[in-house]
N, C-alpha and C positions, 0 to 999 in steps of 0.2 A: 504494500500500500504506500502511494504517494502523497504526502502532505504539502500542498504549496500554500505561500502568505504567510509565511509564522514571522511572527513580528509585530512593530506597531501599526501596520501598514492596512491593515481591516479595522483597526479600533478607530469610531468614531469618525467617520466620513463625512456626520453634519458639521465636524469642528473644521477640516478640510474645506469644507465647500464656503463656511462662511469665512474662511482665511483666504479664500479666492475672492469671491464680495467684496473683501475689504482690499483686497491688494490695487482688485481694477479702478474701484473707487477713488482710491490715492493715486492713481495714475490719471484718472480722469480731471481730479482735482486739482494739479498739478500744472494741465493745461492751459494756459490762458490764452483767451483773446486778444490779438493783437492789431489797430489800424495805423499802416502810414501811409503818410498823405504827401502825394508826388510831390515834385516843386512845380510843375505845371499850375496844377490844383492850388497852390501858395500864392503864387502867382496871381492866378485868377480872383483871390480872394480879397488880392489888395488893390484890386481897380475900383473905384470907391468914387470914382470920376462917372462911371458910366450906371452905378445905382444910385447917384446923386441926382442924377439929370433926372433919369427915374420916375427915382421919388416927387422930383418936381411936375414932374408932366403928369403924374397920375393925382396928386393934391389939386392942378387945376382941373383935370377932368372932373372930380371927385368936385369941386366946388360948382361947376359946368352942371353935373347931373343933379345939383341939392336945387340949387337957383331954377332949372328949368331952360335954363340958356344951351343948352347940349343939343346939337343938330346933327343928325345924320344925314349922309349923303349914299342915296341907294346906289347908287350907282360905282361908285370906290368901292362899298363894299360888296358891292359883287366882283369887281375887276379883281379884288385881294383873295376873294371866292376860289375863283378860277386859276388866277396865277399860282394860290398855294395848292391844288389836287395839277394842275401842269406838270409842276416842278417834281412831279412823283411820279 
């Protein structure tokens, strides 16, 4: 007769399985997220010139539409209709 596993190697499997649980979790944990941000993207963020104007042009539209003074022109905006599905 052949006896195999003698040892501690059968005792206690659940203590095994939750010593794997814990290992992957500190490995997971371990991980962190990381974001860098191009210098393109830096770049970009410092034009400050070009959401200046912006913000101005949308504050007078913004006062344009409270007043009632805000006029559409049907016509432009179909011509901006067409030229933006064109360009695609």
């Amino acid at each position: 007769m052949k006896i195999n596993n003698i040892g501690p190697s059968g005792i206690n499997p659940y203590k095994r399985q939750m010593n794997k649980l814990d290992a992957a979790a500190n490995t997971q944990a371990k991980k962190a997220d990381k974001v860098e941000i191009s210098s393109t993207a830096k770049e970009m963020q410092q034009l400050s010139q070009v959401s200046v104007h912006r913000q101005q042009k949308v504050e007078e539209l913004k006062i344009q539409v409270e007043n009632g003074t805000y006029k559409l022109d049907p016509k432009e905006t179909a011509k901006s209709i067409i030229n933006f599905y064109q360009k695609k």
